[in-house]
N, CA, C and O atoms as a GROMACS GRO file, in nm:
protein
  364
    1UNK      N    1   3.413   1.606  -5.191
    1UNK     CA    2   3.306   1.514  -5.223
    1UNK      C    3   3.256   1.439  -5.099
    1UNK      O    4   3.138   1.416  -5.076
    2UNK      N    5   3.356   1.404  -5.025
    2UNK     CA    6   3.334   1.350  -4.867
    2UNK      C    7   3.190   1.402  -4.794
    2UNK      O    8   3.094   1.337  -4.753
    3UNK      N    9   3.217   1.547  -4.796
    3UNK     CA   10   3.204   1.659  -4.696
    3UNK      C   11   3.041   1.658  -4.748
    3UNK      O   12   2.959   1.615  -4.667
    4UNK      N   13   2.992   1.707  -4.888
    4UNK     CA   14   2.881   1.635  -4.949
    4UNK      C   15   2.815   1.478  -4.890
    4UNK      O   16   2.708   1.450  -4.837
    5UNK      N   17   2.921   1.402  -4.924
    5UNK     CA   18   2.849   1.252  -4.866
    5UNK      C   19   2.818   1.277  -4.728
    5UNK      O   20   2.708   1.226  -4.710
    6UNK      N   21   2.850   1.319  -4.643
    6UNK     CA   22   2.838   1.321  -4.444
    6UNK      C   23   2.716   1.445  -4.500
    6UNK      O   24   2.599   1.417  -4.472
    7UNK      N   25   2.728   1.507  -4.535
    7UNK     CA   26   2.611   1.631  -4.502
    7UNK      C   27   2.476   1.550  -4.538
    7UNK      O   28   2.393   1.522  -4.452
    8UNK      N   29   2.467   1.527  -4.630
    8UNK     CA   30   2.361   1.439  -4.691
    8UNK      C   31   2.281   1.299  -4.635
    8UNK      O   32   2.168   1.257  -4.658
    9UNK      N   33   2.422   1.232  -4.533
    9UNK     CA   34   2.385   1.173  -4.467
    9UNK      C   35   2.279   1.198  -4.340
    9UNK      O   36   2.181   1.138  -4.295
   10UNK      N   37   2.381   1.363  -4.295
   10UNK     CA   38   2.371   1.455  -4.179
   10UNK      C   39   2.212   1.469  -4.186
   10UNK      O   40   2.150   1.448  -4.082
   11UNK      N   41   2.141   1.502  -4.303
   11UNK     CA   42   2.016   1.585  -4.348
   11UNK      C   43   1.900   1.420  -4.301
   11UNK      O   44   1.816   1.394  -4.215
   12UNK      N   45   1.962   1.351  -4.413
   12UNK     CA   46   1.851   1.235  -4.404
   12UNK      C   47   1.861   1.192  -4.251
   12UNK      O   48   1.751   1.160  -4.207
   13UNK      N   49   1.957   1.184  -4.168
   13UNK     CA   50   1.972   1.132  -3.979
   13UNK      C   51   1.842   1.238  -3.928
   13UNK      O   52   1.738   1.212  -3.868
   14UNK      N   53   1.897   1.360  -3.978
   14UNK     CA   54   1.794   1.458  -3.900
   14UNK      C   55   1.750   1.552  -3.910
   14UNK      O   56   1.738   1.646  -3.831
   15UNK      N   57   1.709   1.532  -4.048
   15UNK     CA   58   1.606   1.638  -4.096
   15UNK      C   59   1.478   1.521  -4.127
   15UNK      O   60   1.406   1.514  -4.227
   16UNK      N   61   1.477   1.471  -4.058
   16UNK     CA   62   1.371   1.310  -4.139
   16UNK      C   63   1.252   1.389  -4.082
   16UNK      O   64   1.266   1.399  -3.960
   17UNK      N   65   1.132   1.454  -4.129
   17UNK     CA   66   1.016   1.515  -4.053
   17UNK      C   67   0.931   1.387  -4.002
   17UNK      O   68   0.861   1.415  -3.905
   18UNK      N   69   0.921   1.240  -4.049
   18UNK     CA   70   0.864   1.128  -4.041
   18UNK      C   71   0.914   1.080  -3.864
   18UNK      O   72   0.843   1.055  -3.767
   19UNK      N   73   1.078   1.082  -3.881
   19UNK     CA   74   1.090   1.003  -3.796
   19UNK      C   75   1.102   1.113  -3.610
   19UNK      O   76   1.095   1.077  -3.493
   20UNK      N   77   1.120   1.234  -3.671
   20UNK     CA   78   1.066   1.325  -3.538
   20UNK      C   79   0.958   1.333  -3.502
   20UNK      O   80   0.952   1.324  -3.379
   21UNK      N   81   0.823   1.354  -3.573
   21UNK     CA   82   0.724   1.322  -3.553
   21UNK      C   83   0.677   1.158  -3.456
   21UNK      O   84   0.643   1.127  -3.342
   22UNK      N   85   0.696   1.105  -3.561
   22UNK     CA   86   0.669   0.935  -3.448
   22UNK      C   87   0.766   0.909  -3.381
   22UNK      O   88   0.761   0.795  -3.337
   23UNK      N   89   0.876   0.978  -3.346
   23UNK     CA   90   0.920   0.988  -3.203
   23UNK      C   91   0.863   1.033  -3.119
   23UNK      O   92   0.829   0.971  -3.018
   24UNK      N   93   0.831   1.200  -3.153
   24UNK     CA   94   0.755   1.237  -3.011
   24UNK      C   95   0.590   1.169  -2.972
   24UNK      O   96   0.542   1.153  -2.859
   25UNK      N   97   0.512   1.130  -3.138
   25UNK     CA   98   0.410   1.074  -3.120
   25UNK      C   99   0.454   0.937  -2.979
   25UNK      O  100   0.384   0.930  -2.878
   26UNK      N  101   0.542   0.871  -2.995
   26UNK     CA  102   0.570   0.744  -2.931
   26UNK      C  103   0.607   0.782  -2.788
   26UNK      O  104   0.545   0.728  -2.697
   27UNK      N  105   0.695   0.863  -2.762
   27UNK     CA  106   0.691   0.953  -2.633
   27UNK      C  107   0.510   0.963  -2.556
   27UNK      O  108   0.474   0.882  -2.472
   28UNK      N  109   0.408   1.089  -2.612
   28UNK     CA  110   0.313   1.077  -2.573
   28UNK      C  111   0.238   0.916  -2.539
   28UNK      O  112   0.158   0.896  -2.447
   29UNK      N  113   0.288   0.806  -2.646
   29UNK     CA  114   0.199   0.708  -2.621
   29UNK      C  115   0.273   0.621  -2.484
   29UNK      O  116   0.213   0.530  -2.428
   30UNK      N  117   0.379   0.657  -2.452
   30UNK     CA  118   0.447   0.531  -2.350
   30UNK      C  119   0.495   0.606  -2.258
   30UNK      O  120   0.578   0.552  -2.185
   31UNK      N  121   0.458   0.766  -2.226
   31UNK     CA  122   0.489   0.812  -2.090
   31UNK      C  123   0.412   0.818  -2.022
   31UNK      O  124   0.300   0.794  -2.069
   32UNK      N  125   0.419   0.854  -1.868
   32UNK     CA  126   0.370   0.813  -1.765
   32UNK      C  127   0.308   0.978  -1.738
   32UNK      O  128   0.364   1.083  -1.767
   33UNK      N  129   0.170   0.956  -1.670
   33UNK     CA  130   0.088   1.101  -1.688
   33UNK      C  131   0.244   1.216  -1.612
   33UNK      O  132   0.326   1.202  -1.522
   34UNK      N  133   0.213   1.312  -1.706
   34UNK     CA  134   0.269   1.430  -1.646
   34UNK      C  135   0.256   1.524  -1.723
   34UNK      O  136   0.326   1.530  -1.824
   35UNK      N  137   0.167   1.617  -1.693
   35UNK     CA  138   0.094   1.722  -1.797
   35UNK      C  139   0.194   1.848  -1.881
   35UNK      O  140   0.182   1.891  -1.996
   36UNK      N  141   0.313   1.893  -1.753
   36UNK     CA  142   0.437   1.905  -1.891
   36UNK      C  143   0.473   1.848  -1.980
   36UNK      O  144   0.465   1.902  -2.090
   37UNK      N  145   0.519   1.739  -1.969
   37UNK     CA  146   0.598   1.649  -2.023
   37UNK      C  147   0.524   1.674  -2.154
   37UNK      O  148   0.574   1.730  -2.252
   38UNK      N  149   0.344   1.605  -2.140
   38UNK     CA  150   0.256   1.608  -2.226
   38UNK      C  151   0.234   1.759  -2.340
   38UNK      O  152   0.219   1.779  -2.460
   39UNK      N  153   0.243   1.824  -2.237
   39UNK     CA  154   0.260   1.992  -2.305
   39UNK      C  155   0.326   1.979  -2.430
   39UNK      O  156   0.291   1.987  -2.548
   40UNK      N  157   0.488   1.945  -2.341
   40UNK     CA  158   0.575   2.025  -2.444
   40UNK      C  159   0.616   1.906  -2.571
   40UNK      O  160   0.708   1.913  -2.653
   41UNK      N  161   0.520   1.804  -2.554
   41UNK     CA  162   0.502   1.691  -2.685
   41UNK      C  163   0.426   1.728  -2.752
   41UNK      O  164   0.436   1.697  -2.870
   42UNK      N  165   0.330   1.800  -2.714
   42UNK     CA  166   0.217   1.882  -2.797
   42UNK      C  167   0.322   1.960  -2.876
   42UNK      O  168   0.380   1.926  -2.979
   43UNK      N  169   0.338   2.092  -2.793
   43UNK     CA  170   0.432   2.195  -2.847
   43UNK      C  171   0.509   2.128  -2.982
   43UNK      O  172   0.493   2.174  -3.095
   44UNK      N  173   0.575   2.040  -2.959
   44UNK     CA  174   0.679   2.023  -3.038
   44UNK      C  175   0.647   1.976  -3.184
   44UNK      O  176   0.721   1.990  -3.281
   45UNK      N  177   0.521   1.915  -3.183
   45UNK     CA  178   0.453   1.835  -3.249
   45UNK      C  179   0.399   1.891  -3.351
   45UNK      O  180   0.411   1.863  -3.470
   46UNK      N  181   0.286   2.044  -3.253
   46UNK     CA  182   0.246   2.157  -3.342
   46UNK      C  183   0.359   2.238  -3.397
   46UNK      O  184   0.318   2.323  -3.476
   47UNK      N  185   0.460   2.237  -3.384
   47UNK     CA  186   0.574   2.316  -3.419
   47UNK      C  187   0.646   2.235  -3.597
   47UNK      O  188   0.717   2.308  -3.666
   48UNK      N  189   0.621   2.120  -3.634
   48UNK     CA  190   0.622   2.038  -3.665
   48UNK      C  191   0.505   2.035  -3.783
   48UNK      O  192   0.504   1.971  -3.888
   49UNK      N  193   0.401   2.135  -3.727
   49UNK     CA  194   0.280   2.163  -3.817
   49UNK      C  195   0.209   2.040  -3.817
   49UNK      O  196   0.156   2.002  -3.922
   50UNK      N  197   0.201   1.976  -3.719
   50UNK     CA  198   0.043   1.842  -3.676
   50UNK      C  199  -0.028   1.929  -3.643
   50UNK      O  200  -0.009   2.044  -3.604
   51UNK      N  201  -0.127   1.860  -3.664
   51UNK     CA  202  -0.254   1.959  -3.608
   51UNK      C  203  -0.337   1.920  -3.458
   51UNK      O  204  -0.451   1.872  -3.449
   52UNK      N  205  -0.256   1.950  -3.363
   52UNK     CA  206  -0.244   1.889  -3.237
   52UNK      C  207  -0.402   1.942  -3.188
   52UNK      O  208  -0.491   1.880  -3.130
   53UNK      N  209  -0.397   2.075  -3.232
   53UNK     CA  210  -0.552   2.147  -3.199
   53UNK      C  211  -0.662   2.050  -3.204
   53UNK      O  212  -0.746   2.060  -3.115
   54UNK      N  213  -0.677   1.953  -3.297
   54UNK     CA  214  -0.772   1.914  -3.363
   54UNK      C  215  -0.764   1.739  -3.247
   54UNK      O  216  -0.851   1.657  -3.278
   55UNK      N  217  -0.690   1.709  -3.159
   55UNK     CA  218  -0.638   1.540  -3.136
   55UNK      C  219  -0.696   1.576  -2.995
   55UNK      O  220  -0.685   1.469  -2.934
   56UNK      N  221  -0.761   1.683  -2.897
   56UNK     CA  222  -0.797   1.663  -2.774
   56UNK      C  223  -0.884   1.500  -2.759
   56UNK      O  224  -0.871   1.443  -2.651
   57UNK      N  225  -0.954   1.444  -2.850
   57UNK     CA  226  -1.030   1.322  -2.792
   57UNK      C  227  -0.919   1.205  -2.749
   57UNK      O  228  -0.916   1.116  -2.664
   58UNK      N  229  -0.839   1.248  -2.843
   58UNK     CA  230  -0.683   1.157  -2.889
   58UNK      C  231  -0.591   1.154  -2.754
   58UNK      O  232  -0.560   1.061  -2.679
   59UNK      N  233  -0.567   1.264  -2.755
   59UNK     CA  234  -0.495   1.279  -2.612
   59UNK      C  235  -0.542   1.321  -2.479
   59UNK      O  236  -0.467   1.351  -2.386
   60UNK      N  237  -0.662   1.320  -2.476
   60UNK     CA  238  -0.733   1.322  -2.352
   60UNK      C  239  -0.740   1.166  -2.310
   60UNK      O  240  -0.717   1.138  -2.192
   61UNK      N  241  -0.776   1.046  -2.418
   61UNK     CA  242  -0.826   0.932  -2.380
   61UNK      C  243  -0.665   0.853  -2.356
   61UNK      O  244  -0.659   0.757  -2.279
   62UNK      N  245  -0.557   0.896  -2.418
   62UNK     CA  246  -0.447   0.855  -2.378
   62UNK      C  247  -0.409   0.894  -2.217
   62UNK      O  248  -0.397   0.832  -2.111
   63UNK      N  249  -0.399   1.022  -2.258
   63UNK     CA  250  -0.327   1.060  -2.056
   63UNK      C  251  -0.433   1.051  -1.979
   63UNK      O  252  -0.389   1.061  -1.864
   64UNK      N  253  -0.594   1.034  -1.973
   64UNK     CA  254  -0.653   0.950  -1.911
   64UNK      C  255  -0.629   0.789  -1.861
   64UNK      O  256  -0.633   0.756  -1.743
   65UNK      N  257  -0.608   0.708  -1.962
   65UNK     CA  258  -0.589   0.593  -1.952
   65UNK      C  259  -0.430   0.581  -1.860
   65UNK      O  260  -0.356   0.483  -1.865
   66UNK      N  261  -0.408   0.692  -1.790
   66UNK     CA  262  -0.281   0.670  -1.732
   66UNK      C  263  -0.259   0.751  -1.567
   66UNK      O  264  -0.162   0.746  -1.492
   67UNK      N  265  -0.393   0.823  -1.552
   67UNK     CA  266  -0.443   0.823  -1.457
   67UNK      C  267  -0.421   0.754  -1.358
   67UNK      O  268  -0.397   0.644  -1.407
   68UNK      N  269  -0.412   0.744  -1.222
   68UNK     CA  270  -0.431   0.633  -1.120
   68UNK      C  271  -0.582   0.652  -1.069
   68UNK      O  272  -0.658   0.747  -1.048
   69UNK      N  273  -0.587   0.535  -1.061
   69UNK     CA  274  -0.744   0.525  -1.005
   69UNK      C  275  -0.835   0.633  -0.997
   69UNK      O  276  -0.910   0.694  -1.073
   70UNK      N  277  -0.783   0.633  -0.813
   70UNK     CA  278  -0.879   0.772  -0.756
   70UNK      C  279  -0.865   0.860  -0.877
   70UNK      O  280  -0.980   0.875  -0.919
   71UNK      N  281  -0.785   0.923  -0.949
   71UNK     CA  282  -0.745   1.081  -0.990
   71UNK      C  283  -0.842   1.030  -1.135
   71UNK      O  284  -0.881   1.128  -1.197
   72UNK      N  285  -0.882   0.902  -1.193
   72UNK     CA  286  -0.958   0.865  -1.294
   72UNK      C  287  -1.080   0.874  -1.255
   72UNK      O  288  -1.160   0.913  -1.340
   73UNK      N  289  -1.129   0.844  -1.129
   73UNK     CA  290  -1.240   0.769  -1.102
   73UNK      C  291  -1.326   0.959  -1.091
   73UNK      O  292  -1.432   0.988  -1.147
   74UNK      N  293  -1.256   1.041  -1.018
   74UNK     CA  294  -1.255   1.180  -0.999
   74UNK      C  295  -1.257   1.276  -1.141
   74UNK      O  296  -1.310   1.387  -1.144
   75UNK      N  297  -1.213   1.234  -1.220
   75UNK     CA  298  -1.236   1.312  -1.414
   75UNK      C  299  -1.356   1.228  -1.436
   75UNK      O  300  -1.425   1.268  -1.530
   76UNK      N  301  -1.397   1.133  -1.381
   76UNK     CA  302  -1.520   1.078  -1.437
   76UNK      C  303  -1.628   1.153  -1.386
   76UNK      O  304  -1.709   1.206  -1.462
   77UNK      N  305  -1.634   1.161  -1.277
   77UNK     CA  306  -1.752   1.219  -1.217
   77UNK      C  307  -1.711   1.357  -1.227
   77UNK      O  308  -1.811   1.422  -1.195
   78UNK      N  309  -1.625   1.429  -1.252
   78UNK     CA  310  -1.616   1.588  -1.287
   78UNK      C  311  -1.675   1.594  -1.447
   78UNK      O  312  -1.784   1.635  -1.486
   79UNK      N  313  -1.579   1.546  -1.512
   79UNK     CA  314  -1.673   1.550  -1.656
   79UNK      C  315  -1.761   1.447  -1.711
   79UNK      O  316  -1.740   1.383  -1.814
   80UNK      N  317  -1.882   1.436  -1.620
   80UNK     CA  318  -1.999   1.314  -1.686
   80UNK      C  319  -2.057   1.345  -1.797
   80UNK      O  320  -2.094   1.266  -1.884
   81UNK      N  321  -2.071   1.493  -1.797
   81UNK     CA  322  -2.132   1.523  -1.962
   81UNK      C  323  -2.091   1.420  -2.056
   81UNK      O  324  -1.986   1.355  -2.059
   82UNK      N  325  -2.234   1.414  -2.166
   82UNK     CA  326  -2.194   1.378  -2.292
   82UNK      C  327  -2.092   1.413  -2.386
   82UNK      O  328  -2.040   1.341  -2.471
   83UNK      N  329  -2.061   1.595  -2.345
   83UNK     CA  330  -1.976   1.670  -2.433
   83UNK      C  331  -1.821   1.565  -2.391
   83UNK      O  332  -1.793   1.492  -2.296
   84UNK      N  333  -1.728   1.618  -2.555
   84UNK     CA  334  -1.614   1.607  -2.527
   84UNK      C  335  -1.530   1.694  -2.447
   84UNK      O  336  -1.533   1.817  -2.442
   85UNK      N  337  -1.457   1.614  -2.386
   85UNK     CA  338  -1.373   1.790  -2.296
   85UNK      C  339  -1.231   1.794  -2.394
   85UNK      O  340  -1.166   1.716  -2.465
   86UNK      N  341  -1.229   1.882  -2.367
   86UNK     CA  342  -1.107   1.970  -2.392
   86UNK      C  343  -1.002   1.938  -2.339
   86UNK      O  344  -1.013   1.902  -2.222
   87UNK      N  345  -0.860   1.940  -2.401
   87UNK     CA  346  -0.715   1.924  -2.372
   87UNK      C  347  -0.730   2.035  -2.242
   87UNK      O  348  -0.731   1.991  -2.127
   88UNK      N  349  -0.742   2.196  -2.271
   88UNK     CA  350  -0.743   2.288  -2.220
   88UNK      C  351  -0.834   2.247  -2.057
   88UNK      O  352  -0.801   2.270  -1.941
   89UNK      N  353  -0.935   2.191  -2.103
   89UNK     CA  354  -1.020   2.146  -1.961
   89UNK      C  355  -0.957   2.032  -1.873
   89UNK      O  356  -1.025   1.990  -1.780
   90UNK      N  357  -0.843   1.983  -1.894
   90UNK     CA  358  -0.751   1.866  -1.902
   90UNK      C  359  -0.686   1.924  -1.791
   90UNK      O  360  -0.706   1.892  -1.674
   91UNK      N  361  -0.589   2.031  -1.839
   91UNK     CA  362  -0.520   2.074  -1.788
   91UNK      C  363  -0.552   2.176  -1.640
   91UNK      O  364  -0.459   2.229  -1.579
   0.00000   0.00000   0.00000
């Protein structure tokens, strides 16, 4: 009956789909630019079945906002278009 109680515990610790998710969501929001890092938070995320495809405005304006200067001031004047860019154009 033990062995039941710990497994059950085991499942709700980490099978929680809520609390893996807004982990890695919280990762993307408080790391420091690095376009792996960023990758494989995507990856994990879409793996997870988010629909990461669909969040380029989302996570472009995040790992923008983390940019240093020059390397910001330089995505500005590369992509002045009106259009949105792309994660893919990101990278």
């Amino acid at each position: 009956m033990a062995s039941i109680e710990a497994w059950t515990l085991l499942l709700n610790r980490y099978d929680n789909k809520r609390l893996i998710v807004q982990s890695h969501v919280q990762k993307l929001l408080t790391q420091t630019v690095h376009q792996t890092e960023t990758a494989v938070g995507l990856k994990a995320l879409s793996v997870l079945h988010q629909p990461v495809d669909k969040w380029d405005a989302i996570i472009i304006s995040i790992v923008a906002t983390r940019f240093p200067r020059e390397v910001r001031r330089c995505w500005e004047v590369e992509f002045a278009s009106p259009e949105i860019p792309t994660w893919t154009k990101l990278k």
